[in-house]
ROSEVO-337344 format. One line per 8 residues: number of its first residue (from 1); their letters; for each residue x, y, z of N, C-alpha, C. Coordinates in nm, 2 decimals, always signed. Example, Ala and Ser with C-alpha at 12.3 -4.5 7.8 and 13.67 -1.06 7.14 Angstrom:
! ROSEVO-337344
1	AS	+1.32/-0.57/+0.78/+1.23/-0.45/+0.78/+1.32/-0.33/+0.78; +1.28/-0.22/+0.71/+1.37/-0.11/+0.71/+1.29/+0.00/+0.79 $
This chain:
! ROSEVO-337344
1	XXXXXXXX	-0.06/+0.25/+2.69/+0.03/+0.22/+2.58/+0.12/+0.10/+2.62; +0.17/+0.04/+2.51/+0.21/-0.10/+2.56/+0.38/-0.07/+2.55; +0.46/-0.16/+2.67/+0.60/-0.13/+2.67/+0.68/-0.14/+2.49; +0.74/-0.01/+2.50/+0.81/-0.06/+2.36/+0.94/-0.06/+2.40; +1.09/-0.10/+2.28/+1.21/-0.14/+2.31/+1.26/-0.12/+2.16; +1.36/-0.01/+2.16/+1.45/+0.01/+2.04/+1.51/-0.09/+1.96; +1.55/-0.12/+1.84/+1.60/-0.23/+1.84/+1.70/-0.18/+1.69; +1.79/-0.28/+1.68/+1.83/-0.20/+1.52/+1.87/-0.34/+1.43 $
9	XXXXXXXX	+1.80/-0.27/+1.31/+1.80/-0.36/+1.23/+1.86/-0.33/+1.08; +1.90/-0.41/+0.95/+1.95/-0.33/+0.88/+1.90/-0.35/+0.72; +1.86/-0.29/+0.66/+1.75/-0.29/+0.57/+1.82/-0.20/+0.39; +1.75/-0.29/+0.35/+1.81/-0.27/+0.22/+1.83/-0.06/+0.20; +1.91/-0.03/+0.12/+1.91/+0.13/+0.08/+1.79/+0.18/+0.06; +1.72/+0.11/-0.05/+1.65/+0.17/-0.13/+1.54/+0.13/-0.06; +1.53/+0.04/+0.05/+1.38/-0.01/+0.10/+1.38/+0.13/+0.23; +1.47/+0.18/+0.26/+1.48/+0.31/+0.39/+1.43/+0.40/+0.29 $
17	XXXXXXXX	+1.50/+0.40/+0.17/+1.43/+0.55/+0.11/+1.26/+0.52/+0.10; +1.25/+0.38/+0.06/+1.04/+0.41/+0.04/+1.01/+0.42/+0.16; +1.04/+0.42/+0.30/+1.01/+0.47/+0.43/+1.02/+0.60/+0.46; +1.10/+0.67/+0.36/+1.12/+0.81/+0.40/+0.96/+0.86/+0.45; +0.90/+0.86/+0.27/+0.78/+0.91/+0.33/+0.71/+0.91/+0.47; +0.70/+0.77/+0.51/+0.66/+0.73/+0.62/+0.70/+0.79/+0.78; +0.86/+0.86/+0.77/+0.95/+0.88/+0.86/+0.88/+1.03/+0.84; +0.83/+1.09/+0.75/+0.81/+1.26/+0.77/+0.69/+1.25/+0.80 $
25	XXXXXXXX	+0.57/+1.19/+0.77/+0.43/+1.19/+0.85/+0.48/+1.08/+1.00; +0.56/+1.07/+1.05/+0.56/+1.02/+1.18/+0.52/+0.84/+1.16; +0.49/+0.79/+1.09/+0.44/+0.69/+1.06/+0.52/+0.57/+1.06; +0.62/+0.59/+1.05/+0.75/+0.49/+0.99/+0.75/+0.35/+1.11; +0.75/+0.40/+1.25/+0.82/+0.25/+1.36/+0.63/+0.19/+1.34; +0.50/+0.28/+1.39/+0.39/+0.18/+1.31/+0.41/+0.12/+1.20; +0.44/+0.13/+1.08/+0.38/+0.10/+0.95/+0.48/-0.05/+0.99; +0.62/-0.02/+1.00/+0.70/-0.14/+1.01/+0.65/-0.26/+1.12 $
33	XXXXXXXX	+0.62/-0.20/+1.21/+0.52/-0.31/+1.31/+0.43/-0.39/+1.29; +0.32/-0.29/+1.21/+0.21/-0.37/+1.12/+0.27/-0.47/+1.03; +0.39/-0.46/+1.00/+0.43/-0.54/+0.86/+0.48/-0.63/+0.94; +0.53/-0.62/+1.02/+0.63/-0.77/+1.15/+0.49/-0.84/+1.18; +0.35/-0.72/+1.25/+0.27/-0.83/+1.27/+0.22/-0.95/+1.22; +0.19/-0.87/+1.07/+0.14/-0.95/+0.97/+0.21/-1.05/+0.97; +0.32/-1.04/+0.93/+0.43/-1.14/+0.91/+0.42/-1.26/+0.99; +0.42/-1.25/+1.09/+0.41/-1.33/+1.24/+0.29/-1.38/+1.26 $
41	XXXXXXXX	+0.17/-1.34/+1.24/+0.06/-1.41/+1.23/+0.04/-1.45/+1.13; +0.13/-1.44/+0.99/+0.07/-1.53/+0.89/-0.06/-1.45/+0.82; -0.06/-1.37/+0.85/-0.11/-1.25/+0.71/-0.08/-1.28/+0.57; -0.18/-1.29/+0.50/-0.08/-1.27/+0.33/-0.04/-1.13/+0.34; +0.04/-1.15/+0.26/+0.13/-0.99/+0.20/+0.06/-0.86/+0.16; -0.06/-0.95/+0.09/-0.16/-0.85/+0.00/-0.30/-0.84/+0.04; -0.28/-0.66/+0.05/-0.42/-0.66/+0.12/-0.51/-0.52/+0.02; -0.57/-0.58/-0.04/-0.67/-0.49/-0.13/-0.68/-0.33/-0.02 $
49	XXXXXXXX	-0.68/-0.28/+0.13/-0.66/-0.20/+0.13/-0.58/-0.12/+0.14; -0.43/-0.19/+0.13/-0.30/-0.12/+0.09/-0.27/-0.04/-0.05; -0.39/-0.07/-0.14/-0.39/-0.06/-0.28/-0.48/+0.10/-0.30; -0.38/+0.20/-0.34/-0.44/+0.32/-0.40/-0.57/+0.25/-0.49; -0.70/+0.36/-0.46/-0.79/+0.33/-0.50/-0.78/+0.27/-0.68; -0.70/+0.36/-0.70/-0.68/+0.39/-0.90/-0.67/+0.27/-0.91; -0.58/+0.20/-0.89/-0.53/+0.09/-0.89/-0.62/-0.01/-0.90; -0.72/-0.08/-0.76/-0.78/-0.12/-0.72/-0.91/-0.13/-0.87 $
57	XXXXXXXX	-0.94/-0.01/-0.91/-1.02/-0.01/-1.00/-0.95/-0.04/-1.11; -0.83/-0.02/-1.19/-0.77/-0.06/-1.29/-0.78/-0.22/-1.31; -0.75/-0.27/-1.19/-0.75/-0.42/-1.22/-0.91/-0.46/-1.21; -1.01/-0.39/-1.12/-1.16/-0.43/-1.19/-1.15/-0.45/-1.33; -1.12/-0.37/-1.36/-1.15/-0.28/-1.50/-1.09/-0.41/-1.61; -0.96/-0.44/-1.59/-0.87/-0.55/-1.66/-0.94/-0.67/-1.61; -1.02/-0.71/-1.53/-1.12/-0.84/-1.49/-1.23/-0.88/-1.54; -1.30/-0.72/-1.59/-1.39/-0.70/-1.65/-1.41/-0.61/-1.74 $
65	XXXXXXXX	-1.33/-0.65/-1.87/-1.32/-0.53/-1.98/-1.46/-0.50/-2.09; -1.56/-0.58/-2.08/-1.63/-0.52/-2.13/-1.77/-0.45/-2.04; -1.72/-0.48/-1.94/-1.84/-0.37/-1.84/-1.86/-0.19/-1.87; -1.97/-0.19/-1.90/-1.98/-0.06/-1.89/-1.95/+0.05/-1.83; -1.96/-0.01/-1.70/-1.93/+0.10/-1.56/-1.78/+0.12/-1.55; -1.72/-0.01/-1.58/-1.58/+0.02/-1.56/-1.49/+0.08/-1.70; -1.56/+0.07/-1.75/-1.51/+0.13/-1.91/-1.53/+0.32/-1.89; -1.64/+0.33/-1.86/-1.65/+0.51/-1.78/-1.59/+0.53/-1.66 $
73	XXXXXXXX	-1.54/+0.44/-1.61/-1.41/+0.48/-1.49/-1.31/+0.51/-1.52; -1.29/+0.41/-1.64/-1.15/+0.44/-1.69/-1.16/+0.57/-1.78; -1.26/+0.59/-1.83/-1.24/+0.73/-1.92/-1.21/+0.86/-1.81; -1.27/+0.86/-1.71/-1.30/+0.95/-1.57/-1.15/+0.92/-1.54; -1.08/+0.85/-1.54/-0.92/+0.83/-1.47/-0.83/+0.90/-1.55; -0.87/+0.87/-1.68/-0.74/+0.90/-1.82/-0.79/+1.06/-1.82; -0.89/+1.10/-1.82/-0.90/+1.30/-1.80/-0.86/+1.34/-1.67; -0.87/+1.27/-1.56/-0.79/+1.30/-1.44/-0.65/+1.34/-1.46 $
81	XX	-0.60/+1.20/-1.49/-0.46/+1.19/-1.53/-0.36/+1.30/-1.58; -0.49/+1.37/-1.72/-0.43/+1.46/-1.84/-0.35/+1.64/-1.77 $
């Protein structure tokens, strides 16, 4: 395991509360690391696997509105949804 070192930093209110989640699955000092790495190597911001699946297919779906397949995805989502 590689040396780590506490550090403190100070972060919007409301940006600690969307970490909550992160802080009760143990997740929280990784997730923020990944986000500094990216940062630091020049990562774009946006990464198609950060994106709930739903999502990911919503915008197929809005790219290609008259596809078949994605027109029965979206019907499969909206009875999910209900």
């Amino acid at each position: 395991m590689r040396q780590k070192i506490e550090i403190k930093v100070y972060l919007p209110y409301m940006m600690v509360g969307e970490l909550e989640p992160k802080k009760r699955a143990g997740k929280r000092s990784q997730f923020i690391e990944q986000a500094v790495r990216a940062k630091l190597d020049g990562e774009d911001a946006f990464r198609v696997q950060d994106l709930p699946t739903r999502r990911v297919l919503a915008m197929a779906m809005a790219r290609f509105p008259n596809n078949h397949v994605f027109r029965t995805i979206c019907m499969e989502l909206m009875e999910e949804s209900e």
